[in-house]
C-alpha positions as MATLAB code, in Angstrom:
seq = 'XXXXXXXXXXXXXXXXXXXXXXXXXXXXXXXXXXXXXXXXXXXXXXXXXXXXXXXXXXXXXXXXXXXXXXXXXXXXXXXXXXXXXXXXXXXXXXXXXXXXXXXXXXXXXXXXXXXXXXXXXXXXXXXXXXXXXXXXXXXXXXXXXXXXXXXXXXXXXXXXXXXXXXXXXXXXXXXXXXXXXXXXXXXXXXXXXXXXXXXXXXXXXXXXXXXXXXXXXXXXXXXXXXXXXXXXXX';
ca = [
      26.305  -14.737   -5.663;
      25.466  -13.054   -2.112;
      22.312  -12.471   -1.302;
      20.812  -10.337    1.629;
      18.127  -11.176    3.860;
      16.396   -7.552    4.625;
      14.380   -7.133    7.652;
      11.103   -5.478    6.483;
       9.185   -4.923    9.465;
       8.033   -7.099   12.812;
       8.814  -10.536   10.839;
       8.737  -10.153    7.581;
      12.009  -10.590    5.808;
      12.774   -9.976    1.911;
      16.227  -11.505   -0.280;
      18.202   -9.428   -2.285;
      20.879   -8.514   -4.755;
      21.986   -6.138   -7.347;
      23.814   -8.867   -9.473;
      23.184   -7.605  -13.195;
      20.686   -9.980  -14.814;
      21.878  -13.220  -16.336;
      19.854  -14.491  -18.827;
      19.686  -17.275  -21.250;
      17.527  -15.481  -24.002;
      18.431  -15.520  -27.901;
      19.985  -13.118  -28.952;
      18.878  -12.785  -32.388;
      15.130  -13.186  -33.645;
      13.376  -16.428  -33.559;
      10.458  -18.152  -35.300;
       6.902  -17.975  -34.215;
       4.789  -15.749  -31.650;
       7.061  -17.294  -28.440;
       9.917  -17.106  -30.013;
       9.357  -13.360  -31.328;
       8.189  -12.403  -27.436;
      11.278  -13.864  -26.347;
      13.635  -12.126  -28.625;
      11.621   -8.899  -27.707;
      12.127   -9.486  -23.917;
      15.516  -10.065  -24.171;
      16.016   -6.895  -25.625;
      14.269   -5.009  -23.649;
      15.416   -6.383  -20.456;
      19.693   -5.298  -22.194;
      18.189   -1.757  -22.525;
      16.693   -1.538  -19.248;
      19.895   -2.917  -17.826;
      21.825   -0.248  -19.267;
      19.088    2.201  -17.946;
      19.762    0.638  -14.465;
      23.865    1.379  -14.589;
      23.477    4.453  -15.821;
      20.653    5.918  -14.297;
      17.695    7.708  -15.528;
      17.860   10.539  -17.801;
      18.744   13.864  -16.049;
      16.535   15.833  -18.976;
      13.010   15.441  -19.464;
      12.280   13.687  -23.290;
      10.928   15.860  -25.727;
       7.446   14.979  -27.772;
       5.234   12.930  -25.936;
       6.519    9.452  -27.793;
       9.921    9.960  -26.147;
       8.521   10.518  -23.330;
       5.823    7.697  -23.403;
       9.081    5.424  -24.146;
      10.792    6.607  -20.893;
       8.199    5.945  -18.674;
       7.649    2.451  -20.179;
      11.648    2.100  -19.960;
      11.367    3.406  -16.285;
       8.498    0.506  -15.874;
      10.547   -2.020  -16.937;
      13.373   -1.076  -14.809;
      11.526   -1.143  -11.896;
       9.746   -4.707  -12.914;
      13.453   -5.989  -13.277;
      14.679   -4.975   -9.862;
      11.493   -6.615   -8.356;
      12.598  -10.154   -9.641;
      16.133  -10.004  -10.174;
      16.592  -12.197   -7.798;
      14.407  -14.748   -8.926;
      15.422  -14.458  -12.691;
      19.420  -14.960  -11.424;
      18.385  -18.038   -9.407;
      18.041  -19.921  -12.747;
      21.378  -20.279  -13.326;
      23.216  -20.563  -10.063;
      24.326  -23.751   -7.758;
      25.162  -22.170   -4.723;
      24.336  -18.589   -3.274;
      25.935  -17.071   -0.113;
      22.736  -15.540    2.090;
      23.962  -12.743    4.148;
      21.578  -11.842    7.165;
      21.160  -10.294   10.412;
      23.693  -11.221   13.071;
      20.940  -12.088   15.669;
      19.553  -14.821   13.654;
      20.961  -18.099   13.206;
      21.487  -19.751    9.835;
      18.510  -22.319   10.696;
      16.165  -19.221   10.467;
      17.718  -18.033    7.687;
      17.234  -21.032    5.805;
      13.359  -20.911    6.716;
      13.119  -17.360    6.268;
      14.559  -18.551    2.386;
      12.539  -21.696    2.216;
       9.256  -19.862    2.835;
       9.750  -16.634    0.859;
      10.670  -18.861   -2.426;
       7.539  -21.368   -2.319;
       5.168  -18.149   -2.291;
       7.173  -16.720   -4.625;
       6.558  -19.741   -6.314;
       2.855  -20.157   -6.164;
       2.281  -16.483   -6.755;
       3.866  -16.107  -10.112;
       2.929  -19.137  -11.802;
      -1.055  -17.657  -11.051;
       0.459  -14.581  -12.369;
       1.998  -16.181  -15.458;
      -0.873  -18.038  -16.227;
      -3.274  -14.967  -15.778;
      -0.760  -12.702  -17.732;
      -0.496  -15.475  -20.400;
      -3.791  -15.977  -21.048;
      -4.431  -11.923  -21.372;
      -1.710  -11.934  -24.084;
      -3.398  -14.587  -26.501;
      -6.471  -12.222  -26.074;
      -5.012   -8.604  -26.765;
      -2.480   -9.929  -29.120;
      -5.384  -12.285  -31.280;
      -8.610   -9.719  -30.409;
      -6.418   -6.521  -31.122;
      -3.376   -7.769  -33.518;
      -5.181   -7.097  -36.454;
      -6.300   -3.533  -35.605;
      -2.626   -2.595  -35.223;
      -1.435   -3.993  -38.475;
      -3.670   -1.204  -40.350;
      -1.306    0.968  -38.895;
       2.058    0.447  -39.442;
       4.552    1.605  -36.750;
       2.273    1.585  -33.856;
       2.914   -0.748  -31.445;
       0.166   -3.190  -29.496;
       1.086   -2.155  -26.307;
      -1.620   -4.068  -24.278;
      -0.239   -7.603  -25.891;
       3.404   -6.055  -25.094;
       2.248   -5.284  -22.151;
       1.049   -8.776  -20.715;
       3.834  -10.630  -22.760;
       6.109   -8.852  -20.710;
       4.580   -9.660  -17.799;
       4.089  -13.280  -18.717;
       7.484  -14.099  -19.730;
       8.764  -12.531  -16.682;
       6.635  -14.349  -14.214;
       7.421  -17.856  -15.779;
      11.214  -17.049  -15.469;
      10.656  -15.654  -11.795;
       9.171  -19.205  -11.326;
      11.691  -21.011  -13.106;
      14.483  -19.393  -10.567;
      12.393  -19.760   -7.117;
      11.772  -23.554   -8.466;
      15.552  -23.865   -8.789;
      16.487  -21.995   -5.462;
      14.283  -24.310   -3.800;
      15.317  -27.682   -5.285;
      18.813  -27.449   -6.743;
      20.650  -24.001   -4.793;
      22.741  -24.713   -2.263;
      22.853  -21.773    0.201;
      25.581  -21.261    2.810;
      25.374  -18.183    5.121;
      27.467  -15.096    6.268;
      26.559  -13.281    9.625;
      26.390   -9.491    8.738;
      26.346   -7.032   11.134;
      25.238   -3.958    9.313;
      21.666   -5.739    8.227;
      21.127   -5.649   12.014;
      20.843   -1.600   11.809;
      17.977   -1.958    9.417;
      15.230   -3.137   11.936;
      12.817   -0.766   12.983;
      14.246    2.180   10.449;
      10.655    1.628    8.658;
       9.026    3.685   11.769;
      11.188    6.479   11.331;
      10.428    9.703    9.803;
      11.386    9.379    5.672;
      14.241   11.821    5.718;
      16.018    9.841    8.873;
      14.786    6.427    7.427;
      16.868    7.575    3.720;
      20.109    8.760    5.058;
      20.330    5.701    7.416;
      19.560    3.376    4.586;
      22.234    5.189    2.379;
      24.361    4.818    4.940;
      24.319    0.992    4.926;
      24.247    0.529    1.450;
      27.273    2.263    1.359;
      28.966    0.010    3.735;
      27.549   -3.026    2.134;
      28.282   -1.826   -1.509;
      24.306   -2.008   -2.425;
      24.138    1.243   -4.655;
      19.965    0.855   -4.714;
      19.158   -0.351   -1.370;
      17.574    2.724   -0.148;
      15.291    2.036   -3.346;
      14.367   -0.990   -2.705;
      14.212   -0.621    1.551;
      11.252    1.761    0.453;
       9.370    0.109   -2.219;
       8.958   -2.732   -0.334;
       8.016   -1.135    2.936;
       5.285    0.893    1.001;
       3.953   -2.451   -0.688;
       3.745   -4.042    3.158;
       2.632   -1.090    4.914;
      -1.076   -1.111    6.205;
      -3.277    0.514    3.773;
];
């Protein structure tokens, strides 16, 4: 798998790829509350994947369930593009970092090391936060949504989703740190991403596009913005 170390501003650096998500979920149901949350997450993570190839919906949903469904779909989506990464890191033994040509592969490697261990650190709070805010909605508020069939409990789905994906964005920085071996790949057209984030959003988009074109990276534009707007100065 390539991955691409994106300049983000000054020094901050960020990996990634648009690999489709490979996952080691059941398939079919399983027994008990984990095994249930699994089976759910698996599914919803196929659908969003879909979502992701094909793009959103042109049309707006009619009724407001359809469209309460969308947005949560759109959610999801944009959840899974934040830890792709991470999640494909589980399975992998090497990975091919691409990066800026005026940085040597020593860098690189740091620029990796660093970004994984918080990566780390920050999503097992997360999972264990998440986790413990699933028990509660999904014991305190279970029972209320039984009495009404066909209604979901969206705050336990909510922070089981959130849960499950934080322990498996853990599980792949653990691996990327310990098991991955990374080689690297000079490439020039990362280079032309520094300093784009001071430029005015319309120039900043085109020359984005412009580079994910070259580098095949159909949703780097996406992600150039989101996280530029998540590290900008607030």
């Amino acid at each position: 798998m390539d991955v691409f170390v994106i300049p983000a501003g000054g020094d901050r650096y960020e990996l990634y790829c648009e690999q489709p998500i490979v996952g080691d979920e059941p398939a079919s149901p399983q027994r008990g509350i984990v095994g249930k949350v699994r089976h759910w997450f698996s599914a919803m993570i196929r659908a969003a994947e879909e979502r992701h190839r094909q793009g959103p919906a042109a049309a707006v949903p009619s009724g407001w369930t359809a469209r309460l469904q969308d947005r949560a779909m759109g959610w999801v989506a944009e959840r899974i593009a934040e830890q792709r990464l991470l999640w494909n890191l589980r399975g992998l033994d090497s990975v091919t970092a691409a990066y800026p040509t005026d940085m040597t592969f020593d860098q690189v490697q740091n620029v990796i090391r660093l970004g994984l261990r918080k990566d780390y650190e920050r999503r097992r709070k997360w999972m264990v936060i998440d986790g413990l805010l699933f028990l509660i909605t999904f014991v305190a508020l279970g029972p209320l949504f039984i009495l009404i069939p066909g209604v979901a409990n969206l705050p336990a789905l909510y922070f089981g989703f959130r849960a499950v994906g934080h322990f498996l964005s853990m599980r792949g920085a653990g691996h990327g740190l310990k098991h991955v071996v990374w080689t690297g790949r000079p490439c020039p057209p990362l280079v032309e991403l520094r300093g784009l984030e001071r430029l005015d959003p319309l120039t900043r988009a085109n020359s984005v596009h412009d580079i994910g074109v070259r580098l095949h990276l159909e949703h780097l534009p996406t992600f150039f913005d989101r996280v530029n707007r998540y590290n900008s100065p607030q």
